[in-house]
N, C-alpha and C positions, 0 to 999 in steps of 0.2 A: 285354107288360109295361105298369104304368101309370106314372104320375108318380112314384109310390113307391118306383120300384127302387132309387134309390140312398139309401134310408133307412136309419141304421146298423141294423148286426145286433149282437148278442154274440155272442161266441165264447167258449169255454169258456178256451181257455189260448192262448198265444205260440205260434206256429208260425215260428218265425225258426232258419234253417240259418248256420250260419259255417263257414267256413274254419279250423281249429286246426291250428297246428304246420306245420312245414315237410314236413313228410312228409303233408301234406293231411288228416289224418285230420280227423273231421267231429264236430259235437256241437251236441245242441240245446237251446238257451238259452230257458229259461222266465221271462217278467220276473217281479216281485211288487210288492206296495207298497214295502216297504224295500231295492228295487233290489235282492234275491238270484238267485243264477243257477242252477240245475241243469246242468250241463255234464257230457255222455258222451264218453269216449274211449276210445281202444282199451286203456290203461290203466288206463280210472274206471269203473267201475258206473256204469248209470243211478241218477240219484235220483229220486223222487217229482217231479214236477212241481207249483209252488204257484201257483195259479190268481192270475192277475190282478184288480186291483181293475174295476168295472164300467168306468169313464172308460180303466184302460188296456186293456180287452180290445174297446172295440165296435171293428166292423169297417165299414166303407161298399162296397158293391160297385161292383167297376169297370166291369163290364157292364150296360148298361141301355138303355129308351128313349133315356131324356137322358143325360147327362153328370154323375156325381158332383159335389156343390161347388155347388150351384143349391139346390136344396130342402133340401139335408142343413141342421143345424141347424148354426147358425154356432159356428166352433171359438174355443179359447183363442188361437194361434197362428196366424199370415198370411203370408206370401210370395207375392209380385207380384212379376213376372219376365216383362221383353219382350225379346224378337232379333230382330236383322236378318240377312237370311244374307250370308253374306263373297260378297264378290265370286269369282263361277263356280259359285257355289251355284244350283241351280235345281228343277226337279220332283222329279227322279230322287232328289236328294240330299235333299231338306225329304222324302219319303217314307218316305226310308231313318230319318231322326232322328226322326219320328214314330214308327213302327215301334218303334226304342229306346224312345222313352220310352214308349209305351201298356206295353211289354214289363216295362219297370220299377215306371211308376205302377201297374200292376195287383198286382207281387210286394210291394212296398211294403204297399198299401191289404192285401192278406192280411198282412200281417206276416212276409212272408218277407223275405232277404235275397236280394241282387244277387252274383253272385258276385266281383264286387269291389268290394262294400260296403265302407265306410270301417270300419265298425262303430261310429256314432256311436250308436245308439241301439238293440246288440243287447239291452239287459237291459229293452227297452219292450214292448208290443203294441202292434196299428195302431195306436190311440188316434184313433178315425176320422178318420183321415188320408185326404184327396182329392186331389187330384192334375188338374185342368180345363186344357184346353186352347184356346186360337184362333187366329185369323186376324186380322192386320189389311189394312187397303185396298192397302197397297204389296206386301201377299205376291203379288198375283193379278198384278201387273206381273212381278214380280221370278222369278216360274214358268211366266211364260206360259200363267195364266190367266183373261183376262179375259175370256173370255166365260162364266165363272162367277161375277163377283161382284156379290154380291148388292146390287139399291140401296138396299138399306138400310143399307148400309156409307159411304153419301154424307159426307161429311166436317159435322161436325158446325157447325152457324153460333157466331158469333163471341158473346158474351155480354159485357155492360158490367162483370160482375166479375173479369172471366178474367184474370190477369197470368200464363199460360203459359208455361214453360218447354220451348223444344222440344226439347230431348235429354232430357226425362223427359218427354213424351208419345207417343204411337201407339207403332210399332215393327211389323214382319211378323209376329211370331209372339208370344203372350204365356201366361204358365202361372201358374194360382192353386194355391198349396197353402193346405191347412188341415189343424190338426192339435190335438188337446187336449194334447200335450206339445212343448215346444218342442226337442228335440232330437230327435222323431220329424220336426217340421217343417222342420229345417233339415237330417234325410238328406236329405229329400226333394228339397228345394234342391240340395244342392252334386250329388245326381249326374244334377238335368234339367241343373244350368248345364257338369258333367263329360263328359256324353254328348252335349254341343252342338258340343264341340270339334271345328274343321275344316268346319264345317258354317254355325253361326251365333255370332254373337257378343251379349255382351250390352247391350242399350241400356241399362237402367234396369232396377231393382230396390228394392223397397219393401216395408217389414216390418211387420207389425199385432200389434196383441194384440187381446183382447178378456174379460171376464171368465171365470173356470174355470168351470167345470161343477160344479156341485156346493155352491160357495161362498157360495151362499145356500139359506135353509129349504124352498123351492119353488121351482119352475122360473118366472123372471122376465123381463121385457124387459129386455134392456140398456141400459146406461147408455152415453154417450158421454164426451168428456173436460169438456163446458158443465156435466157432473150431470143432464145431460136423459135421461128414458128416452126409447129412440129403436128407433122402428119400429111402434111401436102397431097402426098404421094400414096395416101391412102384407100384399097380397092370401095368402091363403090358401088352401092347396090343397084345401081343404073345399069352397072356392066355386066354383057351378059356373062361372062364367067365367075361373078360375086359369088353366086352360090356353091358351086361347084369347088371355088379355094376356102373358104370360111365354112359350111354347114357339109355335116356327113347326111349324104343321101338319103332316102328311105329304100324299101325293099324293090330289088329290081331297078331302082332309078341308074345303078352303075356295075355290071357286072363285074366282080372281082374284089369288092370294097370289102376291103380286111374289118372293118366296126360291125361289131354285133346288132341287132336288130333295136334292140332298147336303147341304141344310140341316134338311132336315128331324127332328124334335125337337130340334131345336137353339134355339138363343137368340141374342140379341147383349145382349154385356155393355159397359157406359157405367164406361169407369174416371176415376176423378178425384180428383186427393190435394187438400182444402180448408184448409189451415192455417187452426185458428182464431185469435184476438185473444184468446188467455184473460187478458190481464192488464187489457185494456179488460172484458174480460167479467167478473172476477172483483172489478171496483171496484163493479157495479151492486148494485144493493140487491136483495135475492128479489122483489119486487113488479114491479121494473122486467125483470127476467129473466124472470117468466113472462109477464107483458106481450110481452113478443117472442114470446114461442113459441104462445103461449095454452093452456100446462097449466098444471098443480100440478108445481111440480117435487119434491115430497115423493114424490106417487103417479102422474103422470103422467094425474090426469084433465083434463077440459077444463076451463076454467074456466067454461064452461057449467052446470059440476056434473057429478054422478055417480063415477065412478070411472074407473079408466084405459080399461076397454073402453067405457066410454056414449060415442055415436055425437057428436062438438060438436052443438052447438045454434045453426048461425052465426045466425038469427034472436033468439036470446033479445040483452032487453038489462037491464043493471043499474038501482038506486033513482033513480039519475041520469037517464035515459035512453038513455046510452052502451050502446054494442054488449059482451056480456060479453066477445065475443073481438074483438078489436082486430079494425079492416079491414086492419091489415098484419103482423098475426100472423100464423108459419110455418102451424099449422097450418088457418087459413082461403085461406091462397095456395095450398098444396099439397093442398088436399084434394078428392077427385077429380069432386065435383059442382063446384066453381067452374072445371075446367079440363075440360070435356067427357067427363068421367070417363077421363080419363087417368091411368094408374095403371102402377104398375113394381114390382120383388118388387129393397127395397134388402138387399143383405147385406154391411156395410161391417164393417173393424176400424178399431180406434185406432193412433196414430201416434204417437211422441214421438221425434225424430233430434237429442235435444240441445237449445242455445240457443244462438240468435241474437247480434249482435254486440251487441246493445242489451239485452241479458239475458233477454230474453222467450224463451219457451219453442217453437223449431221442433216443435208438434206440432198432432195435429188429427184428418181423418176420412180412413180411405180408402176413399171411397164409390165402391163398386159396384151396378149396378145393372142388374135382370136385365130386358130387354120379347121381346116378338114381333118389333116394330116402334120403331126409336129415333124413329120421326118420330112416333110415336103417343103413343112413352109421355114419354125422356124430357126430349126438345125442347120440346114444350109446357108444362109443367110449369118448366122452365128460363127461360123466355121471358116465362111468368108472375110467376116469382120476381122476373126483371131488373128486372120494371116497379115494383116495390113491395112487398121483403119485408125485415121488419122485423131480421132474421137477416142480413144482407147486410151490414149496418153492422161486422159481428162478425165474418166468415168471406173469406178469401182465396181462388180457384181459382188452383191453380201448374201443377198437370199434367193431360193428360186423355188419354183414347183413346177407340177406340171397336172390338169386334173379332168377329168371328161364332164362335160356339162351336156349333159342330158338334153333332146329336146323337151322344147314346153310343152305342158300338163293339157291335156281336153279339160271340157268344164265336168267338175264332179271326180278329176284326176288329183293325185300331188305328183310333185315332182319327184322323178325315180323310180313313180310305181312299177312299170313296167320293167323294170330290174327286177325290184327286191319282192316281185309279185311275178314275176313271170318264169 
């Protein structure tokens, strides 16, 4: 398999099973747009089944090289979810709850049901729902195994905008869902957090949106909550060095490669919730806003010119003589010829938990972000921002992590077997 596998498919209709009736009898719930159901019982005739709109029928497969949730196209709907395992929790036990959940996030991702589904979101399709998995640094203490963890999992250095909160950062084990409806993403939720019972508990838990699918005339870059489109500049599976910055090799594919073998297709993900300053941000005038970032924030090209894809121009300068893109605009800090070509595949949603006691709005980015290597991609990149980026003035870090996401499972695998089994 390649990079692709876990790219959505369609699927013709709902394959979702329920439980009906006390006396078990069974029946199966086709979604549609207008939420109708076709439901058989041993009393009802089948009906006709009414095909799903294209958003609710794609499917994402659970099986692959990698891991669902990394290349898929980012969803409407986010959940972030980390545990620690209870005390007397160890190997045996985090194998057994992985086990569970690949068991689930796999019937899920088809659009089947659990047999003791809640039935929050029988009348849906997958609506490419993912389901991601990982590890953090204290899992490998806490199962007795460290002599598998990987140094790339090193604890991440301190940064001069970090006000960190540590019961919403790291955590042993941590699960991304994504989903284009959001009651397809919050089954998904409540039965990893259901099936944890006994085993781990939860640290922290964090909820995203991000635009629908569909919502606009053409498939576009996202927008953030600044009004910035966000991600332009992000590595592409086209390219041929995708793999090589974003997935850890397999065996042999890169002599020297510090990640243990169990990592292999696998990734490590950089979680981080940034609360933005939008009230500070939303006093500046459009001039001075893209001055920070150095686009258009109309179309998201550079202010170099061109358009959103033309490559900046950090040499060109204005009538004046000044640099077109500021020396401490975002995208000349982070762009990956000024940092050694350090580069990372972000897949973040949006946040909003309400407001503050000062009225301003607790919301902002929860940035994810996918490397081979954090010291490679997105340390350096960090480090550079600390020194000088114009966006810094505007944006908080409150939480972070850091956690290895396993490649994806073969069929008849769970995810991490090959850890906690090998």
């Amino acid at each position: 398999m390649t990079q692709h596998d876990n790219e959505p498919q369609r699927v013709s209709r709902r394959r979702l099973v329920s439980q009906v009736g006390a006396v078990g009898a069974t029946g199966i719930a086709h979604g549609a747009t207008g939420g109708a159901v076709a439901q058989a019982t041993a009393q009802q005739a089948p009906k006709a089944p009414t095909p799903l709109t294209s958003v609710g029928s794609t499917r994402v497969p659970f099986h692959g090289t990698h891991q669902a949730g990394i290349t898929t196209p980012v969803q409407a709907f986010g959940h972030l979810i980390a545990f620690d395992l209870v005390s007397g929790a160890g190997r045996k036990q985090a194998a057994a709850l992985l086990r569970r959940w690949s068991t689930t996030a796999r019937e899920l991702m088809e659009g089947e049901s659990p047999a003791r589904n809640t039935g929050i979101a029988l009348d849906a399709g997958p609506c490419s729902l993912t389901v991601t998995f990982g590890f953090g640094r204290s899992f490998f203490a806490r199962t007795k195994l460290g002599k598998q963890l990987p140094t790339e999992l090193a604890p991440l250095p301190d940064f001069s905008n970090d006000a960190l909160e540590k019961g919403r950062s790291e955590g042993d084990l941590w699960v991304q869902i994504g989903a284009d409806d959001g009651l397809v993403a919050f089954d998904a939720l409540r039965e990893v957090q259901r099936q944890a019972e006994g085993t781990a508990r939860v640290r922290w838990q964090m909820n995203g949106f991000n635009r629908t699918p569909g919502a606009t005339p053409r498939p576009m870059t996202t927008r953030n909550l600044m009004g910035q489109i966000d991600g332009t500049r992000n590595p592409k599976p086209s390219e041929a060095d995708f793999a090589e910055r974003v997935f850890v090799p397999g065996s042999g594919a890169k002599p020297g490669a510090a990640s243990p073998e169990w990592m292999a297709g696998g990734s490590y993900a950089v979680v981080r919730r940034i609360r933005m300053l939008l009230d500070d941000w939303d006093e500046r005038s459009l001039t001075e806003q893209e001055k920070v970032i150095g686009r258009r924030k109309s179309d998201g090209a550079p202010l170099s010119g061109g358009s959103e894809k033309t490559e900046p121009d950090l040499e060109k300068r204005g009538p004046d003589g000044s640099p077109a893109i500021a020396a401490d605009a975002h995208v000349r800090v982070t762009a990956p010829e000024t940092n050694g070509g350090a580069a990372m595949l972000r897949r973040p949603f949006s946040y909003h938990d309400g407001f503050r006691d000062d009225g301003a709005p607790d919301a902002g980015l929860l940035f994810i972000a996918w490397q081979a290597d954090p010291q490679r991609g997105f340390v350096p990149v960090q480090r550079k921002l600390d020194r000088g980026d114009a966006l810094s003035r505007f944006i908080r870090h409150e939480a972070s992590g850091l956690f290895a996401v396993p490649g994806g499972p073969a069929k008849g695998e769970y995810v991490g077997q090959r850890l906690l089994e090998g």
